[in-house]
C-alpha positions in Angstrom: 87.7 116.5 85.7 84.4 116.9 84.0 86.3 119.8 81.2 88.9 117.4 80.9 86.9 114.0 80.0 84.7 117.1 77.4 88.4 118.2 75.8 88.7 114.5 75.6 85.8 113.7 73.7 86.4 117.2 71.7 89.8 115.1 70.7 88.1 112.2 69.7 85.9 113.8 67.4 88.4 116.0 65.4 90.8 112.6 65.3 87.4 111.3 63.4 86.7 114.1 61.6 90.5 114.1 60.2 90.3 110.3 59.2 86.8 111.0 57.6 88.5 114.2 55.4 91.6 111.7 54.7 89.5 109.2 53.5 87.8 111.4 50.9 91.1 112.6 50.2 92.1 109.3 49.2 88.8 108.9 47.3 90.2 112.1 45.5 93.6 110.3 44.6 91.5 107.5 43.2 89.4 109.7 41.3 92.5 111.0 39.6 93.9 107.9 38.9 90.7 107.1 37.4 91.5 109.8 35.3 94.7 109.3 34.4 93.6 106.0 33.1 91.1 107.8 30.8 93.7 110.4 29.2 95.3 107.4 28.5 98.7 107.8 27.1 98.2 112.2 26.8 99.0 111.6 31.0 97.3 113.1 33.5 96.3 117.0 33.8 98.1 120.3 35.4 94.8 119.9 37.3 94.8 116.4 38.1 98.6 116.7 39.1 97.9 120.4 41.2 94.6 118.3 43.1 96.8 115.1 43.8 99.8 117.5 45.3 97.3 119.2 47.3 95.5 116.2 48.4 98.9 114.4 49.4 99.7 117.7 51.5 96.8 118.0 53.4 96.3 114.3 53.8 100.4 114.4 55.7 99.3 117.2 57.5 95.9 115.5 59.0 98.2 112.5 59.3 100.3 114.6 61.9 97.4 116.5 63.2 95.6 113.0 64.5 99.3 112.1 65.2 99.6 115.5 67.5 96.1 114.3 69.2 97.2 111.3 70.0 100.1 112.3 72.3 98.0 115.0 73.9 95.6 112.2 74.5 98.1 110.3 76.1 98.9 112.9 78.5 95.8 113.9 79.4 95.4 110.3 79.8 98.7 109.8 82.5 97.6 113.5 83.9 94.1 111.8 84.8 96.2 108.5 86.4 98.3 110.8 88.6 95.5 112.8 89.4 93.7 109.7 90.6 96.0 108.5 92.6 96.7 111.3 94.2 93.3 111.8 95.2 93.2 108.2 96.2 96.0 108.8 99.0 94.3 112.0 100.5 91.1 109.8 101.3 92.9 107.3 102.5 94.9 109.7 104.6 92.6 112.2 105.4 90.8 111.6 109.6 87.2 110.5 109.3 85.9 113.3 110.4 87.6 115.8 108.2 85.7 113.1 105.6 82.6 114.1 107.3 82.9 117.6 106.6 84.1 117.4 103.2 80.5 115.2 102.8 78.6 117.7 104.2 80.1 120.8 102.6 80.2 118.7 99.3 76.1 118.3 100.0 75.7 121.3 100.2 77.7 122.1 97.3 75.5 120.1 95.2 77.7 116.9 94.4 80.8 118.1 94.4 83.6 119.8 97.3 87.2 120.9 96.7 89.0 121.1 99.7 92.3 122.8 98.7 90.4 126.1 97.0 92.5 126.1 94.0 89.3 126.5 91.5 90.3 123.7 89.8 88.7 120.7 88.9 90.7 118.1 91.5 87.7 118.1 94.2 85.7 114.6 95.7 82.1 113.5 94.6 79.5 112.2 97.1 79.9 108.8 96.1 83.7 109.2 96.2 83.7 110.4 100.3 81.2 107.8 101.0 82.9 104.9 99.8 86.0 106.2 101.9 83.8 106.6 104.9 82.3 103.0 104.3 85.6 101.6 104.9 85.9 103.5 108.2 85.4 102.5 112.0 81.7 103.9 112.8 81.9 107.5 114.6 79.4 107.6 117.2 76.9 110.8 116.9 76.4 112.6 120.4 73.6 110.7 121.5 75.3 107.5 120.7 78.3 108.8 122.4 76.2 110.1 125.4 74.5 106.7 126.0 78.3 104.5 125.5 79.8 107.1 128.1 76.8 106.2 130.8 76.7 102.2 129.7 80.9 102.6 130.8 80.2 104.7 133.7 77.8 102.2 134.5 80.3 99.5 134.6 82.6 101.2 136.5 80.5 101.9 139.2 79.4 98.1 139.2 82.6 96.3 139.6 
């Protein structure tokens, strides 16, 4: 998740990078026109006419660049959705004490454990596992467990 959210950063820097270059390419286009208007009636330059051709090129093709950005940023964007809800299911369906040991493991890990081993970036944080677990019915330890098994032994023996 983390590479993704970076590439997605990465994207939103070139997108402002590409408006920035477009807007000096439009400062370009105004510069010639300025200088159009000075040559008066003689009309523009070769020069003038070559910059404003080349400027109206690469200002179409940063237009489809940012355009090109935009629709990977929108997948990335549904890829992150799907990938969230999937990962919302398997905690929800996953046995508290499989949760446990994804905590533990994910401790010693060092913030992070993927339980399906696929080296990718689809794993659960700490704070992800325990919010599940805080939802969850309390699992007694063993010497809680030790001492609920003698209280209902106890009981039995008393009735």
């Amino acid at each position: 998740m983390e590479i993704v959210e970076n590439n997605m950063v990465n994207i939103e820097i070139k997108k402002g990078y590409a408006r920035k270059t477009i807007d000096n390419l439009e400062n370009a286009a105004d510069y010639i026109a300025s200088s159009e208007a000075i040559n008066g009636d003689r009309g523009p330059s070769n020069k003038c006419l070559r910059m404003g051709t080349e400027a109206q090129k690469q200002k179409e093709e940063l237009i489809a660049y940012i355009e090109t950005l935009e629709d990977y940023f929108a997948a990335v964007n549904l890829i992150l959705d799907k990938t969230d809800k999937i990962k919302e299911k398997t905690l929800k369906e996953a046995h508290t004490r499989i949760l446990m040991s994804w905590l533990s493991k994910a401790r010693a890990c060092g913030g992070g454990y993927n339980p399906f081993d696929d080296n990718s970036e689809f794993g659960f944080s700490i704070g992800e596992l325990k919010i599940e677990l805080s939802k969850r019915e309390h699992i007694p330890n063993k010497q809680e467990a030790k001492t609920i098994r003698q209280q209902k032994a106890k009981e039995k023996r008393n009735r």
